[in-house]
C-alpha positions as CSV (number, residue, x, y, z in Angstrom):
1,X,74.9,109.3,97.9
2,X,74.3,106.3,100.1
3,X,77.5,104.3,101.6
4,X,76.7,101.2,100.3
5,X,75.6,102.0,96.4
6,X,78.8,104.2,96.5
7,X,80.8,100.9,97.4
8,X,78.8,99.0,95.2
9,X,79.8,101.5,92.2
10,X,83.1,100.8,92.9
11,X,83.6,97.1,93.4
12,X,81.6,97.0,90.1
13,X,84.1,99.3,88.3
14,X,86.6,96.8,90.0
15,X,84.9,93.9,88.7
16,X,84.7,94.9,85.1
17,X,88.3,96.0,84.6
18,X,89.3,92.3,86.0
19,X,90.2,91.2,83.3
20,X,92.0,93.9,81.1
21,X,95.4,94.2,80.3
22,X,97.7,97.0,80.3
23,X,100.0,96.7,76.7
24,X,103.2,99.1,77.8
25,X,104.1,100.7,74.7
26,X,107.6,99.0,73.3
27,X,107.7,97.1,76.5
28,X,111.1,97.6,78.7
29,X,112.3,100.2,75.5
30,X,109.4,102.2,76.3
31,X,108.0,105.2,74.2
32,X,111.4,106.1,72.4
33,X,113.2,107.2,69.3
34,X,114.4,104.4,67.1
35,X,112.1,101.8,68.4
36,X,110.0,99.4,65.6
37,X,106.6,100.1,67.3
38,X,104.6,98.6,64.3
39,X,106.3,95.1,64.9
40,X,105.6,95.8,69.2
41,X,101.8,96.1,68.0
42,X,101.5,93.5,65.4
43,X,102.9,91.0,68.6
44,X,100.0,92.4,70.6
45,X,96.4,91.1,70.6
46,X,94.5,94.4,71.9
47,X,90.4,93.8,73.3
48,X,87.7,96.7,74.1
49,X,88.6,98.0,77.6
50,X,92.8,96.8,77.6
51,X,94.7,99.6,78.7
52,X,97.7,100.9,76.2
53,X,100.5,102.9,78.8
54,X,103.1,104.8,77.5
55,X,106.5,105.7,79.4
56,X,108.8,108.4,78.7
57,X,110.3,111.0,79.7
58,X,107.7,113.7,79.8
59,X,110.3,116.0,80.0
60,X,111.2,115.2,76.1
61,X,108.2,113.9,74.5
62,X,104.0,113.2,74.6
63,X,101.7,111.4,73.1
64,X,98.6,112.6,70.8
65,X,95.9,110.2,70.0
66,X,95.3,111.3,66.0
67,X,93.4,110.2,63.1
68,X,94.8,108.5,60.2
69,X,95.8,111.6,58.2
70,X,97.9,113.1,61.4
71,X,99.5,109.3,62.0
72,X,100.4,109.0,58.8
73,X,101.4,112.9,58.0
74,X,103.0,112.9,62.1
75,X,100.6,116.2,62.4
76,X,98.5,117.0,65.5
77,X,95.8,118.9,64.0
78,X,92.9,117.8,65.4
79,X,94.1,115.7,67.9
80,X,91.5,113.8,69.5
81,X,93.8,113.2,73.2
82,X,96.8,114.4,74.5
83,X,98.8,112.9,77.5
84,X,102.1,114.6,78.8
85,X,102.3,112.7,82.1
86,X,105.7,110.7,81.4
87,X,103.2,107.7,82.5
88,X,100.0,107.6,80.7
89,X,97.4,104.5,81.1
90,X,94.3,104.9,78.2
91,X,91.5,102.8,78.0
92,X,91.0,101.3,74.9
93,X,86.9,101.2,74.8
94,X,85.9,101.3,71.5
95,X,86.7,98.2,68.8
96,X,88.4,100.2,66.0
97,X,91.9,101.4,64.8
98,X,93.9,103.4,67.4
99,X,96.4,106.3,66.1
100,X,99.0,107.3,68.6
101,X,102.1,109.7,67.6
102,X,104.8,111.7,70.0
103,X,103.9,115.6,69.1
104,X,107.4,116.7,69.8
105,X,109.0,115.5,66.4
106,X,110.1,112.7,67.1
107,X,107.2,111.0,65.1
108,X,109.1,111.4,61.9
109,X,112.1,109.2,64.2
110,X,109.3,106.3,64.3
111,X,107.6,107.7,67.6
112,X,104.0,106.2,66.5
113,X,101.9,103.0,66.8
114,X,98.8,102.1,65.3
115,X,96.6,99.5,67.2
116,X,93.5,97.9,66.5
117,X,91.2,96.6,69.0
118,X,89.2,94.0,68.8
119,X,85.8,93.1,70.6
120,X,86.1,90.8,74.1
121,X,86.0,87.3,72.7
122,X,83.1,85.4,73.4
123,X,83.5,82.3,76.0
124,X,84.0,79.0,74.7
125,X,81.5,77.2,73.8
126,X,82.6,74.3,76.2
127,X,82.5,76.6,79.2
128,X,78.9,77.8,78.2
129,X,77.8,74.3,77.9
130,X,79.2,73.6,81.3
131,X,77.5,76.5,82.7
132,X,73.9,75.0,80.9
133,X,74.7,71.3,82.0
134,X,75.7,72.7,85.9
135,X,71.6,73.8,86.3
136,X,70.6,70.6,86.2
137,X,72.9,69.6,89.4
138,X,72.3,69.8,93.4
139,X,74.5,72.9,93.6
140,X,72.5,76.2,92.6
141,X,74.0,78.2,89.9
142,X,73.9,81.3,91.7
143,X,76.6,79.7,94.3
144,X,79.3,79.8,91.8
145,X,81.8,81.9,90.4
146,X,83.3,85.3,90.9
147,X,80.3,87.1,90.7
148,X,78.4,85.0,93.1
149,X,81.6,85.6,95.3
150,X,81.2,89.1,94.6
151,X,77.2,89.9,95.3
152,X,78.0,87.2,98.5
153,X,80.9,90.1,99.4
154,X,78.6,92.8,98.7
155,X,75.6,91.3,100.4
156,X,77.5,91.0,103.8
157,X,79.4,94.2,103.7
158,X,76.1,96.0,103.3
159,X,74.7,93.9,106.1
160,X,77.5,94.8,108.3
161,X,77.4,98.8,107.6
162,X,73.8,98.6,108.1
163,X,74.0,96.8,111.0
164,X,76.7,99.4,111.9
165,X,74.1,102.3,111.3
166,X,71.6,100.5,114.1
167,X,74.0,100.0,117.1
């Protein structure tokens, strides 16, 4: 694969996930026994491609993304992920209700959290009337914003490993 469309692959990937936020599970408590998970997640606005991170000691317990049956049952069968690193960062893509439960028992102690994720919000309408309103000025549009500093970024990094190529 060329240089410069496998740097352009990732400063895209980079570009995308700008914006997401990582929701650590029962914040400074962590993934735990005893913790009110469903009162963490009810304070947390979750949007398609926000990471949810658990931390715990992977030593004691796990996490198993489940359907509604398993969350509510605390059963694993037919698990749909499972993550045992002590540290685990999972994308939420898709805009629907998340299940997540601790396999080791401890489920039935309150060790679960349903989320539900919501699709990115649209931009307001103010800023997309700015953006129609700016056409009209000296300045072109395409000389604005982060992705105009971003293609300008890309655009002279190519140049410069091309040019690197030649000499």
């Amino acid at each position: 694969m060329d240089l410069s469309v496998l740097l352009f692959l990732l400063l895209a990937t980079v570009a995308t996930t700008i914006n997401a936020t990582d929701h650590i599970v029962g914040a400074n408590k962590g993934w735990n026994p005893g913790i009110n998970y469903t009162l963490w997640a009810n304070n947390q606005t979750f949007y398609a491609g926000d990471y949810i991170s658990f931390r715990y000691q992977k030593t004691q317990y796990n996490v198993f993304l489940v359907n509604r049956t398993g969350y509510d049952n605390c059963t694993i069968e037919g698990a749909l992920g499972n993550w045992t690193s002590g540290k685990d960062f999972i994308m939420l893509n898709e805009t629907q209700r998340y299940y997540f439960i601790c396999g080791t028992g401890s489920c039935l102690n309150g060790m679960k959290v349903s989320v539900v994720v919501h699709p990115l919000p649209s931009p307001p309408m103010s800023a997309v009337a700015a953006e129609h309103s700016s056409k009209k000025s000296a300045a072109p549009v395409a000389a604005r914003g982060f992705g105009s500093l971003l293609a300008t970024s890309f655009a002279f990094l190519g140049l410069t490993l091309c040019s690197s190529v030649w000499i």
